[in-house]
C-alpha positions as a Python dict, from the first residue, in 0.01 Angstrom:
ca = {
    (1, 'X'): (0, 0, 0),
    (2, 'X'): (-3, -163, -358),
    (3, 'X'): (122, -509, -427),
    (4, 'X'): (459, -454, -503),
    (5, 'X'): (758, -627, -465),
    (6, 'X'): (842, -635, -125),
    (7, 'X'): (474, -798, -89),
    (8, 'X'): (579, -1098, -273),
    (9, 'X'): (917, -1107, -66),
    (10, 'X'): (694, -1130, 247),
    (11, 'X'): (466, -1418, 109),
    (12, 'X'): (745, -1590, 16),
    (13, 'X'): (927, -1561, 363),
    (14, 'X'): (590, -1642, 562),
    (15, 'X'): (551, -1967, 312),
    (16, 'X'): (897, -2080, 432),
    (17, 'X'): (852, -2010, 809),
    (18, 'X'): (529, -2238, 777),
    (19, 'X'): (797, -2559, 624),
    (20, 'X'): (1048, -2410, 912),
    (21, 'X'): (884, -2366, 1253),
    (22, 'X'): (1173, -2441, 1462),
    (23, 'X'): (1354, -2187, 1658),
    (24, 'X'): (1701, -2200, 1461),
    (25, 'X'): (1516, -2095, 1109),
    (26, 'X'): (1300, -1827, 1313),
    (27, 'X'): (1597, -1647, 1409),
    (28, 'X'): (1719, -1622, 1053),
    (29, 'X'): (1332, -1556, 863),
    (30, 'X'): (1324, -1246, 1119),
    (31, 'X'): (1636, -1094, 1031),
    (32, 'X'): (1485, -1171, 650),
    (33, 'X'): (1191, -953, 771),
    (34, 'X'): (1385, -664, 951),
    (35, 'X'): (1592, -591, 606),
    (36, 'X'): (1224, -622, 408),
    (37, 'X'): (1106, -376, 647),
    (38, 'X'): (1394, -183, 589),
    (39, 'X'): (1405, -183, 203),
    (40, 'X'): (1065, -133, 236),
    (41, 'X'): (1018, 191, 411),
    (42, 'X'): (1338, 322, 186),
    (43, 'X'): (1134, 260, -91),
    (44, 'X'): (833, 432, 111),
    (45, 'X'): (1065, 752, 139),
    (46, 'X'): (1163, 779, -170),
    (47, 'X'): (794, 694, -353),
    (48, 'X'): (685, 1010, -103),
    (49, 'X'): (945, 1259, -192),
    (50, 'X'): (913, 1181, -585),
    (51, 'X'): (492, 1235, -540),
    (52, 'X'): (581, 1570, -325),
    (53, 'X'): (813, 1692, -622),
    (54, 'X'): (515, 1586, -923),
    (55, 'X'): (263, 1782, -637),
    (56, 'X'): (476, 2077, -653),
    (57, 'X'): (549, 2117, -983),
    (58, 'X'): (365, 2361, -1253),
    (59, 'X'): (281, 2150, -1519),
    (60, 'X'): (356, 2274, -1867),
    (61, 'X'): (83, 2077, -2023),
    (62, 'X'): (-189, 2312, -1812),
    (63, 'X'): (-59, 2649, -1968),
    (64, 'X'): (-96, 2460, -2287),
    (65, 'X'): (-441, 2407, -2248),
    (66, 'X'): (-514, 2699, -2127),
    (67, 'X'): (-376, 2857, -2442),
    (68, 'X'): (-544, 2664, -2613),
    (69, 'X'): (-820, 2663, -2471),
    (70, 'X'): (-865, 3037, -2454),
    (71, 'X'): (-836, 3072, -2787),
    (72, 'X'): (-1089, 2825, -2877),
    (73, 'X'): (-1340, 2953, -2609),
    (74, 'X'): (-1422, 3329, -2780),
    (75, 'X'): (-1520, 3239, -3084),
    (76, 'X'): (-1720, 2975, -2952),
    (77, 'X'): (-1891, 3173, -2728),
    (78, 'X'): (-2067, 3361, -3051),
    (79, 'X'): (-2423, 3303, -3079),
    (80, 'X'): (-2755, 3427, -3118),
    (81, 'X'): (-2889, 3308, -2868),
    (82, 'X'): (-2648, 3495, -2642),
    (83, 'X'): (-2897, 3760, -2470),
    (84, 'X'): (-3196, 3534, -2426),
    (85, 'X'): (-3049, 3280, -2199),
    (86, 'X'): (-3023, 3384, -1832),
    (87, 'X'): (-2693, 3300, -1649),
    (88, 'X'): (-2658, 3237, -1284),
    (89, 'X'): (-2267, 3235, -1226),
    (90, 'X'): (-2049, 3174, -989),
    (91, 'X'): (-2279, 2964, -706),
    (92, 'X'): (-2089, 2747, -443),
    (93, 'X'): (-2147, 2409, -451),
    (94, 'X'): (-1897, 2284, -218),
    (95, 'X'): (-1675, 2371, 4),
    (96, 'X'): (-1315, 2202, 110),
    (97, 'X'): (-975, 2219, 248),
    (98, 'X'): (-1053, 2592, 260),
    (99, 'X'): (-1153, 2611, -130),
    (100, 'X'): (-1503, 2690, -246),
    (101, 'X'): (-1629, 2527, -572),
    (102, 'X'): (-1837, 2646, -836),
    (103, 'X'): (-2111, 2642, -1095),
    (104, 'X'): (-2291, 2841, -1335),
    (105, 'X'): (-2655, 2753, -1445),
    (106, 'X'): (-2810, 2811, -1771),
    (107, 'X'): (-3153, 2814, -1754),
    (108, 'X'): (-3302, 2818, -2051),
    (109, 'X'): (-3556, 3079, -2221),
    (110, 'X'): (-3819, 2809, -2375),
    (111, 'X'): (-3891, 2517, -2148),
    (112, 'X'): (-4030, 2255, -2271),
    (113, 'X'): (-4170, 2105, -1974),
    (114, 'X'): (-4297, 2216, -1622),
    (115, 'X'): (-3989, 2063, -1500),
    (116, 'X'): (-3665, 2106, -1738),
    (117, 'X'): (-3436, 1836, -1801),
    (118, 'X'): (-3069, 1891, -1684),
    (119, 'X'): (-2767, 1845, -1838),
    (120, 'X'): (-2459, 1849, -1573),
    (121, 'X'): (-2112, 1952, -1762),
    (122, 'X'): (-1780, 1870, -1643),
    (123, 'X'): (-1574, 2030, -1871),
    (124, 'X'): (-1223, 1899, -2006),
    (125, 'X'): (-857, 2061, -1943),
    (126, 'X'): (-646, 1744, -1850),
    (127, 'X'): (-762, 1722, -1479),
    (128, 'X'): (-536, 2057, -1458),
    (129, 'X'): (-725, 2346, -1559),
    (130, 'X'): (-1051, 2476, -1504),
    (131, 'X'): (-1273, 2572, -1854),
    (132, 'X'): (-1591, 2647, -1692),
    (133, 'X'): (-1597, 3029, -1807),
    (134, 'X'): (-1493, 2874, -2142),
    (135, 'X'): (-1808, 2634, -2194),
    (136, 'X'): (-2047, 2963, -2226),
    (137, 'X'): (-2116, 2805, -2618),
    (138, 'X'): (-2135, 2479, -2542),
    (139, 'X'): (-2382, 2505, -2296),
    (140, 'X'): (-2583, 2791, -2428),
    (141, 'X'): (-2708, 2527, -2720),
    (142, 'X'): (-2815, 2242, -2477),
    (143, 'X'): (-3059, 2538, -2271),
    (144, 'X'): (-3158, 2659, -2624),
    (145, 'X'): (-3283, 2300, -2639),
    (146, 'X'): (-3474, 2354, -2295),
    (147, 'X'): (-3257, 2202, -2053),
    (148, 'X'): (-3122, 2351, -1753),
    (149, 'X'): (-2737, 2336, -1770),
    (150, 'X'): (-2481, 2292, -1453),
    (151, 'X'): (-2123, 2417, -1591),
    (152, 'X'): (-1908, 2314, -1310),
    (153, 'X'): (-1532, 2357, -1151),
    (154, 'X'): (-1377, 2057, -992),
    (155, 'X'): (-1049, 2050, -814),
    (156, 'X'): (-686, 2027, -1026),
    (157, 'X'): (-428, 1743, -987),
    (158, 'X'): (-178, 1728, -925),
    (159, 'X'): (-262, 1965, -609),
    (160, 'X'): (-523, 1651, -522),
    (161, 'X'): (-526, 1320, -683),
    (162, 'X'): (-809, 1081, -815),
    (163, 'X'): (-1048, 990, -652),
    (164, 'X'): (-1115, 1331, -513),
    (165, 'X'): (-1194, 1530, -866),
    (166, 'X'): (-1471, 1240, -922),
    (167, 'X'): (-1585, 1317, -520),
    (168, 'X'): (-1595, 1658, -655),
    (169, 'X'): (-1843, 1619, -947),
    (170, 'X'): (-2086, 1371, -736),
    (171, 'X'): (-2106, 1660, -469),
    (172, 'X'): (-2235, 1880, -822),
    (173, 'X'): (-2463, 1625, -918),
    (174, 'X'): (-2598, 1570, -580),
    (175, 'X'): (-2636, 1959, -557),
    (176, 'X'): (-2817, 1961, -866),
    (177, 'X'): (-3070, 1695, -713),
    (178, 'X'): (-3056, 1868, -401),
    (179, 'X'): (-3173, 2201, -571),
    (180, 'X'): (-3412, 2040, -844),
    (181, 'X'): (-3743, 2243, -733),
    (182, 'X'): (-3561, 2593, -685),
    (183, 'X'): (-3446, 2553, -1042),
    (184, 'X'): (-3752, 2345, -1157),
    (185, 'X'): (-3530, 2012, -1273),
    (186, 'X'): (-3621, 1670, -1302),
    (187, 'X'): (-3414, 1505, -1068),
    (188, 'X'): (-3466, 1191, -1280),
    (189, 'X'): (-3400, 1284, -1605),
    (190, 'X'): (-2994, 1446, -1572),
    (191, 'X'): (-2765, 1358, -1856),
    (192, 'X'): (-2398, 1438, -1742),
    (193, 'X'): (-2141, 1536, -2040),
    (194, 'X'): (-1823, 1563, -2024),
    (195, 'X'): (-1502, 1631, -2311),
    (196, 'X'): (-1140, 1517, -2209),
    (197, 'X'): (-1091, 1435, -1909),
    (198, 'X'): (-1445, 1551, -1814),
    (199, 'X'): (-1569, 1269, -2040),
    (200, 'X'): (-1374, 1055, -1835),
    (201, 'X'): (-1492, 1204, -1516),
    (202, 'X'): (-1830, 1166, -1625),
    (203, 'X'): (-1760, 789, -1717),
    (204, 'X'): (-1666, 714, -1342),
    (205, 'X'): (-1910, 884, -1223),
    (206, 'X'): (-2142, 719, -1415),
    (207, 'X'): (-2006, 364, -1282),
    (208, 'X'): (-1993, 531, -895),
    (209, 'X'): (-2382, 525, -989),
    (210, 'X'): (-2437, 201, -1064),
    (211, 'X'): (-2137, -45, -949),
    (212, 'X'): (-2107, 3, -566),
    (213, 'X'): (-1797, -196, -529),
    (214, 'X'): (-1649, 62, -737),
    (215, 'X'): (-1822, 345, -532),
    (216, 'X'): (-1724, 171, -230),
    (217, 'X'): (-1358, 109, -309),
    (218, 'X'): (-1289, 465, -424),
    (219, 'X'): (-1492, 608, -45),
    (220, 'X'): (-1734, 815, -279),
    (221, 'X'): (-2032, 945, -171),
    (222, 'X'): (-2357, 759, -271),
    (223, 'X'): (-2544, 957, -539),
    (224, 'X'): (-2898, 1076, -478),
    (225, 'X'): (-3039, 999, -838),
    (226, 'X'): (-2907, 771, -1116),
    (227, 'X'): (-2790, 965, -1433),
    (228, 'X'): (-3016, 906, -1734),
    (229, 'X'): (-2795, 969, -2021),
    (230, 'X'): (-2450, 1028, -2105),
    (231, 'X'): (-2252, 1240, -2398),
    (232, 'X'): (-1895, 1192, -2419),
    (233, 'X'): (-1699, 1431, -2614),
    (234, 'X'): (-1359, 1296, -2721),
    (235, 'X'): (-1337, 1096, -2323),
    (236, 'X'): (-1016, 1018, -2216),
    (237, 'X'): (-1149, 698, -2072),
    (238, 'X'): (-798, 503, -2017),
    (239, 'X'): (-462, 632, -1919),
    (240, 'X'): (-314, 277, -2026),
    (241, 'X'): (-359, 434, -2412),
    (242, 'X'): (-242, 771, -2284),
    (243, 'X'): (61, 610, -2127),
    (244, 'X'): (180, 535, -2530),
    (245, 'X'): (200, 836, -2614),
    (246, 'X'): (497, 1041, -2517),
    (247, 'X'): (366, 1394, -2463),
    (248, 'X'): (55, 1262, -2249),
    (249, 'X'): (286, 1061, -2114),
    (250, 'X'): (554, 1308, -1951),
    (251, 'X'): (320, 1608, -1939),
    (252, 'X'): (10, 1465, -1796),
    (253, 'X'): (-87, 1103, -1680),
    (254, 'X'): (148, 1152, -1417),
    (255, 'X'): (-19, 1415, -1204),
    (256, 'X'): (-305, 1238, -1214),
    (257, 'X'): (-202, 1018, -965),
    (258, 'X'): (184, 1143, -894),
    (259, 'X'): (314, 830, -1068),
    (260, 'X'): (591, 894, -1203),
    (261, 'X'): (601, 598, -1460),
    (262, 'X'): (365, 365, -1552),
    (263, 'X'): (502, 41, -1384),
    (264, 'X'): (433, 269, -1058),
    (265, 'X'): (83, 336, -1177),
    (266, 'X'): (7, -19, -1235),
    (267, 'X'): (111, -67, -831),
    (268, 'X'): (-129, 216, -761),
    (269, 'X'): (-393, 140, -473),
    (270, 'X'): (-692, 263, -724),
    (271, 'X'): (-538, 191, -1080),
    (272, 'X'): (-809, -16, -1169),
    (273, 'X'): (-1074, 227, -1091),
    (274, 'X'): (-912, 527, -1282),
    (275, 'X'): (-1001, 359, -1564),
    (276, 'X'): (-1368, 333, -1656),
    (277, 'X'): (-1393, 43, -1852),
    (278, 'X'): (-1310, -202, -1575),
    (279, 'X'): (-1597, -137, -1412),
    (280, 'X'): (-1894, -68, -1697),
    (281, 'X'): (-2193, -327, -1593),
    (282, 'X'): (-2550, -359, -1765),
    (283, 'X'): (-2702, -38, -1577),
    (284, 'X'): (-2448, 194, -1729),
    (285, 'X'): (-2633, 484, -1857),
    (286, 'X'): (-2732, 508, -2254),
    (287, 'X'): (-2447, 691, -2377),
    (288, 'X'): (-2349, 899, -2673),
    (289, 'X'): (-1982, 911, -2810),
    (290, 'X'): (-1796, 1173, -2999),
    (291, 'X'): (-1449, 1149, -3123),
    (292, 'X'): (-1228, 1263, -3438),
    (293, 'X'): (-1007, 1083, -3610),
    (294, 'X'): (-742, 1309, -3615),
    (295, 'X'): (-740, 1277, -3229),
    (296, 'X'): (-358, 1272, -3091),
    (297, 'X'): (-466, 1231, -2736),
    (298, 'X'): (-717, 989, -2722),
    (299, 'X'): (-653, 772, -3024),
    (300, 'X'): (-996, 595, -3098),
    (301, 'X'): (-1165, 628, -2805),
    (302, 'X'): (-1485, 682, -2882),
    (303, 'X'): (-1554, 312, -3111),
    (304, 'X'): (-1355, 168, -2851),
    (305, 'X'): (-1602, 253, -2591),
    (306, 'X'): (-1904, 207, -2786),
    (307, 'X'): (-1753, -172, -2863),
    (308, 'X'): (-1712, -243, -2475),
    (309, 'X'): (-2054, -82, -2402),
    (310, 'X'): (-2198, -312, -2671),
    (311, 'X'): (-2014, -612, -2467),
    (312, 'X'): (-2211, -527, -2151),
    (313, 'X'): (-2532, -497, -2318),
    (314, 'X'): (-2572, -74, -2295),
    (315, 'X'): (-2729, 52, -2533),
    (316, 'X'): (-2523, 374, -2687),
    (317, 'X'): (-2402, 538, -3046),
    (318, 'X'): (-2099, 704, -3160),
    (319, 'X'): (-1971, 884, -3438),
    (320, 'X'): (-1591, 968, -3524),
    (321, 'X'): (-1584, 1316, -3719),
    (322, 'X'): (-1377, 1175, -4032),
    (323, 'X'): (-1171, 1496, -4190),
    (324, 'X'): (-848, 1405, -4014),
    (325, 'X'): (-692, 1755, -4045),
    (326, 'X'): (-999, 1928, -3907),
    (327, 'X'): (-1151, 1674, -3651),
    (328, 'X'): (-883, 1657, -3366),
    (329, 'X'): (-914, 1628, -2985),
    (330, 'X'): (-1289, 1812, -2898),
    (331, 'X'): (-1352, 1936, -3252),
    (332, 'X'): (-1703, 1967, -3215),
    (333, 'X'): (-1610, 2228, -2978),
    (334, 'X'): (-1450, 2449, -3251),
    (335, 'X'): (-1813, 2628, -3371),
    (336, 'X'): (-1652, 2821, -3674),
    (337, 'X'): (-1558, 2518, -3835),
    (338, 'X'): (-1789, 2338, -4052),
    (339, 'X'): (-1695, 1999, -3937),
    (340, 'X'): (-1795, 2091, -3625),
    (341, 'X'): (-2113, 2254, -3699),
    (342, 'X'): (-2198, 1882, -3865),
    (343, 'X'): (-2098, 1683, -3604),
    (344, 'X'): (-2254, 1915, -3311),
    (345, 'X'): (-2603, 1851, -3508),
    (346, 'X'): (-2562, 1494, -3452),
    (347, 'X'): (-2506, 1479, -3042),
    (348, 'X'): (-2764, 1761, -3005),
    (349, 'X'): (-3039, 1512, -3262),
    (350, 'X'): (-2967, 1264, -3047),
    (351, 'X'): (-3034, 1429, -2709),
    (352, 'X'): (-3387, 1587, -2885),
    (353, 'X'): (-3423, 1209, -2955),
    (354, 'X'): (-3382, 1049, -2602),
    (355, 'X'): (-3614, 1344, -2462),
    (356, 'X'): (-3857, 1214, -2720),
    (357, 'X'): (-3884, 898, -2557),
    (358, 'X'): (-3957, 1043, -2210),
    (359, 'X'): (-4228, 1253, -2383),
    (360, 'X'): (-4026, 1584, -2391),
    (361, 'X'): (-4097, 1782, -2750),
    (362, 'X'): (-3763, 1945, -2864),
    (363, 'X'): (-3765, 1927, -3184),
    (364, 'X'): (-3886, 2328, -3219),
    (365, 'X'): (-3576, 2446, -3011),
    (366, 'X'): (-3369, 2226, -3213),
    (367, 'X'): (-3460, 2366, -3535),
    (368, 'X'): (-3325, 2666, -3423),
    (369, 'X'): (-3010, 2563, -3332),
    (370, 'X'): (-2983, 2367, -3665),
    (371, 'X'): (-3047, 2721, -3855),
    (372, 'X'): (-2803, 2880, -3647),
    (373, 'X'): (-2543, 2592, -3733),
    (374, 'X'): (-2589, 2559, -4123),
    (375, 'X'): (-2579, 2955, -4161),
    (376, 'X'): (-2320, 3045, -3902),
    (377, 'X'): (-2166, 3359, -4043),
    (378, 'X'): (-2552, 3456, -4200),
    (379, 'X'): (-2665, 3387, -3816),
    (380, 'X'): (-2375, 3627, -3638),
    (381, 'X'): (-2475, 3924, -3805),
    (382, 'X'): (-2803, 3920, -3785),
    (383, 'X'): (-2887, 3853, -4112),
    (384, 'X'): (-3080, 3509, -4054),
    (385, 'X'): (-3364, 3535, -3746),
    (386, 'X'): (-3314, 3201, -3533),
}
């Protein structure tokens, strides 16, 4: 239970039983107690029907995203590299409550090491939806590159609350470390991206890595390798901003944690831990940040976690795509556009430069993908080799 009100009521009552110990005052601080008690399991009642009705309910914002989404994912999906990059889909990572989970691997068709870096993706959809069929692009260019990519599913609020969608994605990293020699991965170098609420995901899972109190307070499992890098892609790192705005607001902080309002959040057992930036500490991973400025949901996101990553001493970039009518929530997603072509260049130059430094060569795969990019439509039909 959450410090709420009827806490204080009860500190206050104890504090005047200890001025009071005689029998006359007892009699009254207990009848005090029984109607606490009382109001308090009301209150209980109530709290459980109202989180029964948000668990029930089919949240518009989800078919929004998923339209949305859909219509962002088959265009995205283009690429010339389509045919060359082997697929393993659908392979159970997990299985709970009756429901298996889900991954697809990428592995890619020019290593560039005996054993391939990994890149684990949670992908975004408000904690609602699943988009791992609608990733196919996304991840295609990071095996171009020569790493081995993990596209996974998690579990959707508001059918389960936080924690257990971050329990979800340490049981896919662990299965990833697990698993490193049948798919030839170094266990020690994974980078874990995420866009949306996968950003965020990947943010706490990043601090269940290195901040055990944090680990410990949500129950999560201990992970079996640190992550090396991180690449956030518009994260939507704090629901305290997304609480401002009305449509996040109404149509999707609150099945997050079946809250109903944001006062009840803020009483929540674990509202501290939802949000990321409480808990970032000096081994935070080196991080990369992508946001737009034209981005409704998340509203600056991106600098803001760069500047608190600079406080703790973590060493990280971050770029905020700057046409506002063409750089909204997970632009760099949107291939066709140009913007996006741009601003993809720059996450991808700066996970060819972090391999670098762990003595992994690139920089030929990326050249590819940078061909593809500045000649899109050229690229498509075949007209340009990449």
């Amino acid at each position: 239970m959450a410090y709420s009100k009827f806490d204080k009521q009860e500190e206050k009552l104890n504090k005047e039983r200890e001025r009071h110990p005689d029998e006359k005052h007892q009699e009254k601080y207990n009848k005090r107690q029984q109607k606490i008690d009382e109001e308090r399991c009301k209150w209980l009642v109530k709290e459980e029907r109202i989180e029964q009705h948000i668990a029930k309910r089919d949240p518009l914002m989800a078919h929004i995203f998923d339209v949305v989404e859909e219509s962002r994912a088959r265009p995205n999906g283009r690429s010339p590299f389509v045919d060359e990059i082997k697929v393993i889909k659908d392979v159970p990572y997990k299985t709970i409550d009756g429901e298996t989970l889900v991954l697809d691997i990428y592995l890619p068709s020019r290593p560039v090491a005996e054993k391939s870096p990994a890149i684990l993706d949670i992908p975004g959809g408000g904690w609602m939806i699943h988009n791992r069929n609608r990733r196919d692009g996304y991840a295609r260019l990071y095996a171009v590159m020569g790493a081995v990519v993990f596209v996974i599913d998690h579990r959707l609020s508001p059918k389960i609350v936080f924690p257990q969608n971050l329990e979800d994605c340490i049981d896919a990293f662990n299965f990833i470390v697990d698993n490193a020699e049948k798919y030839n991965v170094n266990k020690d170098l994974i980078t874990v991206t995420g866009d949306s609420s996968g950003g965020h995901l990947t943010a706490c899972l990043s601090c269940a890595a290195t901040d055990e109190i944090y680990r410990l307070k949500l129950n999560l499992p201990e992970l079996k390798a640190k992550p090396k890098y991180n690449i956030f892609i518009s994260g939507a790192f704090s629901t305290e901003i997304m609480y401002r705005i009305p449509c996040t607001n109404l149509l999707m902080v609150r099945y997050i944690n079946r809250k109903s309002t944001r006062k009840k959040s803020r009483e929540w057992d674990y509202y501290k831990e939802l949000t990321p930036y409480n808990y970032l500490n000096k081994d935070f991973p080196e991080s990369y940040n992508n946001g737009g400025v034209g981005d409704l949901l998340c509203l600056g996101e991106a600098k803001r976690m760069a500047g608190k990553l600079d406080a703790v001493g973590v060493k990280n970039e971050f770029y905020v795509g700057k046409v506002w009518w063409n750089s909204g929530h997970c632009y760099v997603l949107r291939t066709p556009f140009k913007p996006a072509r741009e601003d993809t260049k720059k996450y991808l130059k700066w996970y060819m430069e972090r391999m670098k430094d762990n003595g992994l060569d690139m920089s030929a795969n990326y050249a590819r993908i940078e061909k593809f990019l500045d000649n899109y439509k050229a690229a498509l039909k075949g007209d340009i080799e990449c």
